[in-house]
C-alpha positions as CSV (number, residue, x, y, z in Angstrom):
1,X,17.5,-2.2,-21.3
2,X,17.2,0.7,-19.4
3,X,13.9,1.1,-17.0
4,X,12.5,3.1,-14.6
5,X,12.3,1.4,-10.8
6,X,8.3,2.0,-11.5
7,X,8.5,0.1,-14.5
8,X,10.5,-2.6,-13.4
9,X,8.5,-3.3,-10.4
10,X,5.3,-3.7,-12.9
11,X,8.0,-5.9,-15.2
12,X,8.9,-8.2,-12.1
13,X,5.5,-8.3,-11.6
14,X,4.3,-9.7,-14.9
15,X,7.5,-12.0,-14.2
16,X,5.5,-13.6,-11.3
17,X,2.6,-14.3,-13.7
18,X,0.3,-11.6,-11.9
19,X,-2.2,-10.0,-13.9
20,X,-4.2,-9.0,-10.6
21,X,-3.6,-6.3,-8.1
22,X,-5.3,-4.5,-5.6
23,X,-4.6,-0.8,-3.7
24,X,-5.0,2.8,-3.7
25,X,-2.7,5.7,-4.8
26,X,-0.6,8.0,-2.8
27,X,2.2,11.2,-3.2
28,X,5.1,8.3,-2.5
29,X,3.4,5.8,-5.1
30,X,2.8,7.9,-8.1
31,X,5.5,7.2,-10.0
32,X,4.2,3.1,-10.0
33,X,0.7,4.5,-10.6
34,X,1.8,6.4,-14.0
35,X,3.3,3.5,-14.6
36,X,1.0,1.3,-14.2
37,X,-1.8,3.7,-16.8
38,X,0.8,1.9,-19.8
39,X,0.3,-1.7,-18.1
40,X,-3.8,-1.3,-17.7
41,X,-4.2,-3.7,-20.5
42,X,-1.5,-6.6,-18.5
43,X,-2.2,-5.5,-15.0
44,X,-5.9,-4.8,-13.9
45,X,-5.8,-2.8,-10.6
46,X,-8.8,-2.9,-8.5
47,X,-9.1,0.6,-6.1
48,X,-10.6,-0.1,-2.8
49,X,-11.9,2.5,-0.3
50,X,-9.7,1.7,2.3
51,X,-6.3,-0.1,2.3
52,X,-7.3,-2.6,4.5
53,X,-10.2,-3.3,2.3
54,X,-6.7,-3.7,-0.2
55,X,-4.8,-5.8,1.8
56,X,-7.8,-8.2,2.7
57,X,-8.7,-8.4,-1.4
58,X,-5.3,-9.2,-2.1
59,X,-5.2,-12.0,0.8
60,X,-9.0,-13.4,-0.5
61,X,-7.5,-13.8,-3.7
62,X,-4.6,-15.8,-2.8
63,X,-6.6,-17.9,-0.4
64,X,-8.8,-18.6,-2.9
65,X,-6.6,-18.8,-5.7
66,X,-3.6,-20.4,-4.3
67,X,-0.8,-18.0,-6.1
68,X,0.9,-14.8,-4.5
69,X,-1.7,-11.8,-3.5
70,X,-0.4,-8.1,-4.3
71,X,-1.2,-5.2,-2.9
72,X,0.0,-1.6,-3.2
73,X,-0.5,1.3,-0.9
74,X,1.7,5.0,-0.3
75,X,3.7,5.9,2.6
76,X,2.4,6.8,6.2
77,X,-1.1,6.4,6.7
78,X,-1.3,4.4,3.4
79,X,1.0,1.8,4.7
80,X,0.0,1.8,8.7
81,X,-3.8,1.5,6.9
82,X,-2.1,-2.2,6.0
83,X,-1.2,-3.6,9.2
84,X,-4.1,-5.5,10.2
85,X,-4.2,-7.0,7.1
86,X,-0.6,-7.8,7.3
87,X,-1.1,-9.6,10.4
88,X,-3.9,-11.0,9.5
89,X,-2.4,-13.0,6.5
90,X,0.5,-13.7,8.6
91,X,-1.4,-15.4,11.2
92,X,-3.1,-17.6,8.7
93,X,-0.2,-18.0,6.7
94,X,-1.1,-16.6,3.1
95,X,1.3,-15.1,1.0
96,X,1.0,-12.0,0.0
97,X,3.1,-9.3,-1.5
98,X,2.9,-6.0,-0.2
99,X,4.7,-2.8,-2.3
100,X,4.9,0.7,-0.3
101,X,6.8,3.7,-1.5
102,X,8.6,6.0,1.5
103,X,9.6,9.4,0.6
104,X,12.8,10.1,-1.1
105,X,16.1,9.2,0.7
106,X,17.2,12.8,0.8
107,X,14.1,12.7,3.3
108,X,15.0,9.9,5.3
109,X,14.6,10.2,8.6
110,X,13.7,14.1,9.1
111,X,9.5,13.3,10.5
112,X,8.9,14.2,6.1
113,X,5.0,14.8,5.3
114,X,3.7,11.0,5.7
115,X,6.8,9.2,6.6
116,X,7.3,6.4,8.4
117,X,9.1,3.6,9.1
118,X,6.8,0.8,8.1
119,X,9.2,-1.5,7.7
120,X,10.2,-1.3,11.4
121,X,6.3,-1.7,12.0
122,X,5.7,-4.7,10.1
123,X,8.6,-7.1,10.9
124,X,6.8,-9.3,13.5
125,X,4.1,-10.3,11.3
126,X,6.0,-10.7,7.8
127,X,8.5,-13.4,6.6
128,X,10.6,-10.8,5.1
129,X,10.8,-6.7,4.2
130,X,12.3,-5.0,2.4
131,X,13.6,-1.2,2.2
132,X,14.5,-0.5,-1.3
133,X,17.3,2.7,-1.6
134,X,18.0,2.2,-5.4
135,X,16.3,1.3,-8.6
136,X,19.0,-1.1,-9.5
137,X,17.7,-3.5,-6.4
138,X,14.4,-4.0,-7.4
139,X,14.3,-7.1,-9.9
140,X,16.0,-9.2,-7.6
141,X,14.4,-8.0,-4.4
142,X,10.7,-8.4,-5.9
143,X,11.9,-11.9,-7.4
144,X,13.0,-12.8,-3.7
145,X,10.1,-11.4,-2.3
146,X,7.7,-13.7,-4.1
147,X,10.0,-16.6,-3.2
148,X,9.7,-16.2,-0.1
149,X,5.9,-15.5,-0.1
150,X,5.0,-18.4,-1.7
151,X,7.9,-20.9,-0.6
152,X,8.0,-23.5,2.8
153,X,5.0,-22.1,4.8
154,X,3.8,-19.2,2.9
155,X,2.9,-15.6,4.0
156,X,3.3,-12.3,3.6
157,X,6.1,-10.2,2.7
158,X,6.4,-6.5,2.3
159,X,8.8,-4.4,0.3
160,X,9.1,-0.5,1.0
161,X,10.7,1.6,-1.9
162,X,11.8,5.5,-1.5
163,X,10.7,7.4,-4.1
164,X,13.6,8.3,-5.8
165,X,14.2,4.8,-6.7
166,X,11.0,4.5,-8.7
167,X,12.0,7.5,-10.4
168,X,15.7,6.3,-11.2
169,X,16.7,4.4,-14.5
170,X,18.4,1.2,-13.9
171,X,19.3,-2.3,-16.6
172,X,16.5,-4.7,-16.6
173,X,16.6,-8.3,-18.4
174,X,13.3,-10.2,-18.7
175,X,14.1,-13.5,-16.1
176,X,11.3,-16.5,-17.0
177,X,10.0,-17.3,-13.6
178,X,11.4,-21.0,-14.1
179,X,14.9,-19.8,-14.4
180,X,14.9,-17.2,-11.1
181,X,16.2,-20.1,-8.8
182,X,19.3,-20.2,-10.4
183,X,20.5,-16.5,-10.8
184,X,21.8,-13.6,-8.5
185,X,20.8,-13.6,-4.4
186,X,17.9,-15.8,-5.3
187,X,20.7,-18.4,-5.5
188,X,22.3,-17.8,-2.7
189,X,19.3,-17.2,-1.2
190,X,18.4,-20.7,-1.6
191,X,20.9,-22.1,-0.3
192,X,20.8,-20.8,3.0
193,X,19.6,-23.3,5.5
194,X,18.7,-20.8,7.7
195,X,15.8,-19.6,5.2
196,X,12.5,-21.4,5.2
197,X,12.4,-21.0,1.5
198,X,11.8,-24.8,0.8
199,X,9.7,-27.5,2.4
200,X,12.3,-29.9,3.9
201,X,12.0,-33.2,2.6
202,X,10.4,-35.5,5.0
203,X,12.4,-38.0,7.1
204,X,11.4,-41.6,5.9
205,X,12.3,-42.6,9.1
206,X,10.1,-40.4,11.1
207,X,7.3,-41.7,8.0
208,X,8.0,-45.4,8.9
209,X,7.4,-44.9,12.6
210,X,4.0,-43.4,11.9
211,X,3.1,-46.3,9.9
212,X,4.1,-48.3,12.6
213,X,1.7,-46.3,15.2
214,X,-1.0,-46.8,12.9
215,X,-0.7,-49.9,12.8
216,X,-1.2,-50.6,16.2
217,X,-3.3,-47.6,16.9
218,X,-7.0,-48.7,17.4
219,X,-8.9,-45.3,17.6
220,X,-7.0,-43.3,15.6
221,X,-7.8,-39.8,14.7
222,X,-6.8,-37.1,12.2
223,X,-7.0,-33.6,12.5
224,X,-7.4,-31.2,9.4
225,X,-5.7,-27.9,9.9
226,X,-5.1,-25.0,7.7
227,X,-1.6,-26.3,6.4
228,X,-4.1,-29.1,4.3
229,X,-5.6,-26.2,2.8
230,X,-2.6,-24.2,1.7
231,X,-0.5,-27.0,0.6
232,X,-3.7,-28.3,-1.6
233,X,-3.3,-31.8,0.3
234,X,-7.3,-32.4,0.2
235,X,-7.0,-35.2,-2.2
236,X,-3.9,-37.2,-0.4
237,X,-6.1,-36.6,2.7
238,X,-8.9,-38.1,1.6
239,X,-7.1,-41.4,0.8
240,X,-5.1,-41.3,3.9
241,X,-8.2,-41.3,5.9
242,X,-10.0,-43.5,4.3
243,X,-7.3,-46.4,4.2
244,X,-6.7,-45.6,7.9
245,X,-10.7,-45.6,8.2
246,X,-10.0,-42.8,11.0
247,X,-12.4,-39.6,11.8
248,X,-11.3,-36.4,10.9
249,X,-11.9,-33.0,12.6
250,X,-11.5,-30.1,11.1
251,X,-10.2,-27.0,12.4
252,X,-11.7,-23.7,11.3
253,X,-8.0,-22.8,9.0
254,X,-9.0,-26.3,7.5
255,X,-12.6,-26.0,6.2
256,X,-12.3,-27.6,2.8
257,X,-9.0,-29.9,3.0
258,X,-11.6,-32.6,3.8
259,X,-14.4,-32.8,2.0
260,X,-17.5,-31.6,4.6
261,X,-19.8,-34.3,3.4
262,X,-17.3,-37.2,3.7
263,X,-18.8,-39.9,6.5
264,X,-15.4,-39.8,8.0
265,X,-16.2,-36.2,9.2
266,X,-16.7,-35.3,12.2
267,X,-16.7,-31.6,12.0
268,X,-15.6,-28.5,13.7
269,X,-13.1,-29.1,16.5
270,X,-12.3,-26.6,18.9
271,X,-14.3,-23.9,21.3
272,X,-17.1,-23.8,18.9
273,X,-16.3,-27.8,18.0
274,X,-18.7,-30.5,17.9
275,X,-19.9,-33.0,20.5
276,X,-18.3,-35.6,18.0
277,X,-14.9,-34.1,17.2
278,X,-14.0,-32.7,20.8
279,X,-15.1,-36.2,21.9
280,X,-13.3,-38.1,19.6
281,X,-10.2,-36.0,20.9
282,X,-10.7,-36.7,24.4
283,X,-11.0,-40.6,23.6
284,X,-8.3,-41.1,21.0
285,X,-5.7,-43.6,21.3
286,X,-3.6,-41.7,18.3
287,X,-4.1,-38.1,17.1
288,X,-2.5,-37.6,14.0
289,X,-2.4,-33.4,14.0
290,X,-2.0,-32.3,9.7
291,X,-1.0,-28.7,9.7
292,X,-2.3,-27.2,12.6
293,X,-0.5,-25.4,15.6
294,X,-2.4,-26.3,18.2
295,X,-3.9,-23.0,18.8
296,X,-5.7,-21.8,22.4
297,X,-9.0,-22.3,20.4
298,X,-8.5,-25.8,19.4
299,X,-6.4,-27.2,22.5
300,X,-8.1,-25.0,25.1
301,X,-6.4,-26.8,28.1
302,X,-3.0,-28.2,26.8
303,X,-2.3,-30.1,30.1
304,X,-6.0,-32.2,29.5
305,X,-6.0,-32.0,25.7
306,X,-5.8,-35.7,23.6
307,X,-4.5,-36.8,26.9
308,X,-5.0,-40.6,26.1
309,X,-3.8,-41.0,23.1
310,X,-0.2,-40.5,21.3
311,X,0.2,-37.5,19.4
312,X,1.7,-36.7,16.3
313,X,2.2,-33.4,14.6
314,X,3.0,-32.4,10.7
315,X,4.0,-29.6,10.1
316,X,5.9,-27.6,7.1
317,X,7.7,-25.1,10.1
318,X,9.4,-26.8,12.9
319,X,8.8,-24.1,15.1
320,X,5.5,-25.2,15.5
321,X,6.5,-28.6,16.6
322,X,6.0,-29.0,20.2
323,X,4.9,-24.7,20.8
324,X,1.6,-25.6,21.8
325,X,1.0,-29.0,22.9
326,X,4.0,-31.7,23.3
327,X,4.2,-34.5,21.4
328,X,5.2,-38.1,21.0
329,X,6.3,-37.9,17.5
330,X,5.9,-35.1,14.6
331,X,7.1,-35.1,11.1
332,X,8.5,-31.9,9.7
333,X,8.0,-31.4,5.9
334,X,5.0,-30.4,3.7
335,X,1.7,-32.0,4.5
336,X,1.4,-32.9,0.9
337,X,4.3,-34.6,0.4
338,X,3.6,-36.0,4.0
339,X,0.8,-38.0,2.8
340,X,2.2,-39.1,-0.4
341,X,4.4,-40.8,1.2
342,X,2.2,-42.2,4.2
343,X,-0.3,-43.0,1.3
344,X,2.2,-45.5,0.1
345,X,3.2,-47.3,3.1
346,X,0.1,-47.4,5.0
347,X,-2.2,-50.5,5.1
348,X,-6.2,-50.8,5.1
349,X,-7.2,-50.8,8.3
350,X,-11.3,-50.9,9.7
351,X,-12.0,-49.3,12.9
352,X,-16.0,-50.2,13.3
353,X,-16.2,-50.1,17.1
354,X,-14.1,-47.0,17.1
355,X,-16.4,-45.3,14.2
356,X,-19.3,-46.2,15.8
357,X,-18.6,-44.4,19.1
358,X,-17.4,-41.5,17.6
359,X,-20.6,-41.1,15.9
360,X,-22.6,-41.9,18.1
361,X,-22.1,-37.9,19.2
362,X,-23.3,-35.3,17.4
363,X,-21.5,-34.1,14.1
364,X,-23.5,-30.8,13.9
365,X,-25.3,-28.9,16.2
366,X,-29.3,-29.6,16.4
367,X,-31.6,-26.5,16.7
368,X,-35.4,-26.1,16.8
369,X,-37.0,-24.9,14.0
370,X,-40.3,-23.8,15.1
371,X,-41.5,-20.5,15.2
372,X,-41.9,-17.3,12.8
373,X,-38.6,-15.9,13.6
374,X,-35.8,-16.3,11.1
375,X,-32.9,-18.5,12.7
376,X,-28.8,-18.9,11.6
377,X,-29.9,-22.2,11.0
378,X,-32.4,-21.8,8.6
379,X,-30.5,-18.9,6.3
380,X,-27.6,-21.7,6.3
381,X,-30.2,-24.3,5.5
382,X,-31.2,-22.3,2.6
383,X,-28.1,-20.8,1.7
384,X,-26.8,-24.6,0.8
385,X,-30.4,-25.6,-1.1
386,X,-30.3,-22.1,-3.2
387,X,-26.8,-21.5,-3.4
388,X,-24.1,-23.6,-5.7
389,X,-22.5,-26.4,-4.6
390,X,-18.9,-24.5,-5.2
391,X,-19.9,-21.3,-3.8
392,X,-17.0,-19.2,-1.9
393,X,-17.7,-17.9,1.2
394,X,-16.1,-14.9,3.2
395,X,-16.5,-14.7,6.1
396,X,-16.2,-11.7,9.0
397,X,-15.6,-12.8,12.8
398,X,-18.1,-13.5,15.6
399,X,-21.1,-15.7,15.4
400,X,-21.9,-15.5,11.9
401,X,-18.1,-17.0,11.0
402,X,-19.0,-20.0,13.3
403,X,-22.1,-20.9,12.5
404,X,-21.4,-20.9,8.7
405,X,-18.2,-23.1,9.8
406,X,-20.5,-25.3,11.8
407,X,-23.4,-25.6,8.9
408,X,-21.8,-25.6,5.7
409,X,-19.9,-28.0,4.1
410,X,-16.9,-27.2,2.5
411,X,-15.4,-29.5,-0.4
412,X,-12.5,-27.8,-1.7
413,X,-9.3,-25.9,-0.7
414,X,-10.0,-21.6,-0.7
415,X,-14.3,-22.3,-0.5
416,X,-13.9,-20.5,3.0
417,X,-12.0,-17.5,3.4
418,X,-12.2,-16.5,7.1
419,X,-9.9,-14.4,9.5
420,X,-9.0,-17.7,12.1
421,X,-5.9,-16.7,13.9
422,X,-6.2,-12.7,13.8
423,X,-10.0,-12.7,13.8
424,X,-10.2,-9.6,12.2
425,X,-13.3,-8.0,12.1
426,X,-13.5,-6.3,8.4
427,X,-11.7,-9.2,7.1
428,X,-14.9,-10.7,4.6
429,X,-16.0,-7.9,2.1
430,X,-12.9,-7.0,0.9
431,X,-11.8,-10.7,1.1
432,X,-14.8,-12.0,-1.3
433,X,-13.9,-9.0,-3.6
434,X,-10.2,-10.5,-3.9
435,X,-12.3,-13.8,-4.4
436,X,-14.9,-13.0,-7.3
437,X,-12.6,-11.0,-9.4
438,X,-10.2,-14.3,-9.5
439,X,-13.0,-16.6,-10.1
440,X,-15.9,-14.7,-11.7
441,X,-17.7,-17.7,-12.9
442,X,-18.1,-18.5,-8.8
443,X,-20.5,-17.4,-6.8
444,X,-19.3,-15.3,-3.8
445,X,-21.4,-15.1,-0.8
446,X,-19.9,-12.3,2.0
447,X,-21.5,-13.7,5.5
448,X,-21.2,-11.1,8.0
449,X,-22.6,-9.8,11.1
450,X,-23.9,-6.1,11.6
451,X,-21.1,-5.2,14.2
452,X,-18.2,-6.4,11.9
453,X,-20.0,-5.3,8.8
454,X,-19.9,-1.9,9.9
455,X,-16.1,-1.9,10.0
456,X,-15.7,-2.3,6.0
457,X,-19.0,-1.6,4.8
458,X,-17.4,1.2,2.9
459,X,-16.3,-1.5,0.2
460,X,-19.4,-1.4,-1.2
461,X,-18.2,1.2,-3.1
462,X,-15.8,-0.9,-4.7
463,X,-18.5,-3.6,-5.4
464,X,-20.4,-1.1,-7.1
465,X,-17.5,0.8,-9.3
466,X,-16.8,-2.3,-10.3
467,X,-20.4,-4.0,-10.3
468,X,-18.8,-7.2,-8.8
469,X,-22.0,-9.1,-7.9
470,X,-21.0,-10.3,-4.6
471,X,-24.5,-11.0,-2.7
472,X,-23.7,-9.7,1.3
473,X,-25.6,-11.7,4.2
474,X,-26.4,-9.8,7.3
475,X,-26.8,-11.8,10.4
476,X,-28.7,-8.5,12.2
477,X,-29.1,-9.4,16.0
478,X,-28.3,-5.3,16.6
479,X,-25.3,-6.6,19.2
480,X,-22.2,-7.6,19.5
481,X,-23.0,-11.2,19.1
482,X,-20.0,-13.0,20.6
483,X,-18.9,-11.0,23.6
484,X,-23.1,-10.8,24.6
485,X,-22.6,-14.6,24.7
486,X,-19.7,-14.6,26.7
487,X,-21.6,-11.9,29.2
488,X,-24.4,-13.8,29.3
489,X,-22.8,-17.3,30.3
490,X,-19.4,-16.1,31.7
491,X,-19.9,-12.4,32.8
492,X,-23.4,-12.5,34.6
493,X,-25.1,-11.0,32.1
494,X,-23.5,-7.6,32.7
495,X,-23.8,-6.3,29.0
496,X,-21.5,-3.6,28.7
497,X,-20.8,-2.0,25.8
498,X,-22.5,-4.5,23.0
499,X,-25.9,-3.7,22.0
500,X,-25.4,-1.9,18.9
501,X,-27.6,1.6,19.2
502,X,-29.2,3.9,16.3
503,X,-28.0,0.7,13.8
504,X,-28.3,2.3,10.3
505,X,-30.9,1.0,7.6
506,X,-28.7,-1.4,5.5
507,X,-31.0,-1.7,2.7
508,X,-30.8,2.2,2.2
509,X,-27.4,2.3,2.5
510,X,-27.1,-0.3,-0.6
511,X,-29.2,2.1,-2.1
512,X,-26.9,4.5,-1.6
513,X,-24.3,3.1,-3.4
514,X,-26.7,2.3,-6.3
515,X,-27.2,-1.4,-5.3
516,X,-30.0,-3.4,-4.5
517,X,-30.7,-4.5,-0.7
518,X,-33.9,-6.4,1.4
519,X,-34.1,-7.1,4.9
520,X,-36.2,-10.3,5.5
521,X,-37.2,-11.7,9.4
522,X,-38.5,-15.0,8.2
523,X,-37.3,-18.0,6.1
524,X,-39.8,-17.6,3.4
525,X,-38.4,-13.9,2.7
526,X,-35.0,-15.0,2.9
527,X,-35.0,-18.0,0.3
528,X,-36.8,-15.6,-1.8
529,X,-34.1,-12.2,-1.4
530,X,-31.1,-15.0,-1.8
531,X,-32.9,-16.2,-5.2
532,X,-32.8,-12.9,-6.9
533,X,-29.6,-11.6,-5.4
534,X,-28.2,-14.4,-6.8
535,X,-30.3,-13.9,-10.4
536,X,-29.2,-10.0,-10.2
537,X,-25.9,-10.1,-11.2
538,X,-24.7,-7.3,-9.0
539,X,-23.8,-6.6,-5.8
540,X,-26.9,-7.4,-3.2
541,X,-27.0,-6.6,0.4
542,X,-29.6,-8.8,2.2
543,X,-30.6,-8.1,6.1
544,X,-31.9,-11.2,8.1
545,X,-32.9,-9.7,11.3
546,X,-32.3,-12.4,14.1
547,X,-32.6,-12.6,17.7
548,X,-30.1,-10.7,19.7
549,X,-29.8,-14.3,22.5
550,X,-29.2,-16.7,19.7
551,X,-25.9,-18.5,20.8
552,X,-23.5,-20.5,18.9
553,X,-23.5,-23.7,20.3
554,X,-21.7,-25.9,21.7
555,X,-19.1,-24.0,23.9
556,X,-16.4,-24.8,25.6
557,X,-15.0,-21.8,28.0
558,X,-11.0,-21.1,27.0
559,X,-8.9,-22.7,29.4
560,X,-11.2,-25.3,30.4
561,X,-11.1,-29.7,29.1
562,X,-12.4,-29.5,25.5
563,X,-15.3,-31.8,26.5
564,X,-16.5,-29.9,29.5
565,X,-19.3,-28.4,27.9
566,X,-21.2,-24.7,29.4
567,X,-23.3,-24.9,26.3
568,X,-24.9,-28.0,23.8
């Protein structure tokens, strides 16, 4: 039949099984937004205030969901208004599918009111783009698009469309999603080796010789990366590690593809990692590396990091193999998979002596509790007595975003969504929006600070237009809470630039927005705000005013051996 391009990119959409999108209109766009008024009974369009606020809903809801994210912005500033949100999905590798309109073709390339060439902009942090000329491209660049998105390692992919082709009649054919594989460039597409569109089937060789290392491995060690939790893997992981009886740490990506309460854990690794992880890392005779890169915040001194012990890297992109830190073996396929197949082969093994050293450190930071004022400790400490078991968390960058990885325990794949390799600041409101709206029978906590919640405190208009009870935390030490630490231990306490001045009242700016806010300074107030923010049912804005030299400890300074401590 005959279509419009706008109504075959909503027709494509409903294809993919997506019933969710986030954006906000534009000149370029209208055409899919007119659309898009016959599809509001299929297709339920959340507006942001921002289109960053967009992109990060649309990346919350496929971290926490698992399937593709969409998200739809115009040309110019409506598309460069995406970027960090781009980057920040492709960092962290979550797939999302991004739909611009450009002006019309006849326009092309003559500086036209808002255009731009954001296709240019974006290749270094997409898989793909896309610029469409014609409406008769669309179904099979949009089926390719999600391919790509959600295939091998996932991530974001964006696909810019002139104007004219939404407004151009083309043939459409409804394609089931289980059939695309086999029809058009998705077919040939597929059978390029050069694409990354499938996982590569593991070598059983390269399996065998890991079960061979483990075997004679004596302190072995696992670390839980972000690839566990976007290839679902939690459950194979948890067998693997407890017939290997090894320790796992857990990267910040990989909060929730081991289960935080397991014995076996032995928490954050890293910068910001425990006594017990970094340790364990340091002492290691194997270190069996699940889906992580090796990034400057986990191995902060390649040349010293693991160096004891053999190590072995999985990972679903072989570019990653050997980038960061070398190796002594890696396997390259999907961690799932990966595990399955190790899960098999693998004998019980006990590793008392090993355990018992390893533990012997610290899992989790200790901090005093005495006194009036109201400590991160104590609002996480309450947070996980008042707050369901399965609550999601969002998170912004800074302090807040690693105490809250520190503290909490996360049991499940998508329970934190967090900026990790972009560290965008801005990232958590919009991301806990993408979050609730997917699962509204879950509560949502957004845990920010006050210097990144002023970056995307304007969302609050879209928890209110939408009365999405999301309940926001406030970690209110009126600074810059991360780069004061830094001054204080590294720069000489030279604090330039951090203390935030003439901070705004956060309760009256709820207000404002016609929600309900409280700003609490001791633990008593706070377990009694977080009680009816959560009984409310709409969006809450709580402000826990801490003090501004609170520190996130331990620390290890970048560049440095990850067990030479400047702060425990």
């Amino acid at each position: 039949m005959k279509l419009t391009g706008a109504r075959i990119v909503l027709e494509c959409l409903l294809e993919q099984g997506v019933d969710t999108v986030f954006g906000y209109p534009g000149g370029t766009i209208l055409n899919v937004y007119d659309a898009l008024y016959d599809y509001r009974d299929r297709i339920k369009h959340y507006r942001t205030a921002h289109e960053q606020g967009a992109a990060h809903a649309a990346d919350g809801y496929a971290r926490s969901t698992g399937k593709v994210g969409v998200c739809l912005a115009t040309s110019g500033p409506g598309s460069t208004n995406l970027v960090t949100g781009i980057a920040t999905a492709s960092m962290d590798s979550s797939p999302v599918v991004f739909i611009t309109c450009n002006v019309g073709e006849n326009l092309i390339g003559k500086d036209s009111f808002q255009e731009v060439d954001i296709t240019g902009i974006t290749m270094p942090i997409t898989k793909c783009n896309y610029l469409v000329h014609h409406a008769d491209e669309l179904a099979d660049v949009i089926r390719e698009a999600f391919a790509i998105a959600r295939s091998g390692r996932p991530g974001p992919v964006l696909i810019d469309i002139l104007k004219n082709a939404t407004a151009e009649e083309a043939d459409y054919e409804f394609m089931p999603l289980e059939e695309q594989h086999r029809h058009g460039r998705l077919a040939l597409l597929l059978g390029r080796s050069s694409h990354d569109m499938t996982a590569p089937e593991p070598d059983l060789a390269d399996i065998d010789a890991l079960v061979a290392m483990i075997a004679e491995s004596q302190k072995p060690l696992i670390i839980c990366g972000g690839g566990v939790v976007r290839g679902r893997a939690h459950e194979e992981l948890a067998i693997f590690a407890e017939r290997i009886d090894a320790p796992v740490a857990i990267t910040i990506m990989g909060a929730g593809g081991f289960n935080g309460r397991n014995p076996l854990t032995t928490g954050m690794i890293g910068m910001h990692g425990s006594m017990a992880s970094n340790q364990a890392v340091d002492s290691c005779d194997l270190l069996i590396a699940l889906g992580t890169r090796f990034s400057d915040r986990v191995a902060l001194d390649p040349a010293t990091f693991a160096a004891q012990a053999k190590i072995v890297q999985v990972d679903i992109d072989r570019s990653e193999i050997n980038k960061n830190v070398q190796t002594d073996h890696h396997i390259v396929g999907d961690v799932k998979r990966v595990l399955q197949l190790l899960n098999e082969r693998v004998e019980k093994k006990y590793n008392f002596s090993w355990k018992n050293y390893v533990f012997g450190f610290p899992t989790e930071t200790k901090y005093s509790l005495a006194g009036d004022a109201l400590t991160p400790k104590q609002i996480s400490d309450a947070v996980a007595r008042i707050a369901p078991w399965d609550t999601i968390v969002a998170t912004d960058v800074g302090q807040h975003q690693m105490w809250v990885t520190q503290h909490f325990h996360y049991d499940y794949p998508g329970q934190l969504l967090t900026s990790g390799g972009f560290g965008s600041m801005g990232f958590g409101l919009g991301a806990a929006i993408g979050a609730k709206v997917s699962h509204p029978d879950k509560t949502v906590l957004h845990i920010t600070g006050d210097g990144s919640f002023r970056m995307n405190c304007n969302e609050l208009a879209t928890v209110a237009y939408y009365d999405i009870p999301i309940v926001t935390i406030i970690f209110d030490n009126r600074t810059l809470g991360m780069v004061r630490q830094w001054q204080t231990l590294i720069y000489d306490e030279r604090y330039s630039e951090t203390d935030i001045a003439r901070e705004p009242d956060y309760v009256k700016l709820a207000e404002a927005y016609g929600l309900e806010g409280r700003r609490v300074s001791n633990v008593k107030d706070f377990e009694e705000a977080l009680t009816e923010a959560l009984a409310s049912g709409h969006g809450y804005v709580i402000d826990c005013a801490i003090d501004k030299d609170e520190k996130v400890r331990p620390m290890v300074q970048g560049g440095d051996p990850i067990t030479q401590f400047i702060l425990n």
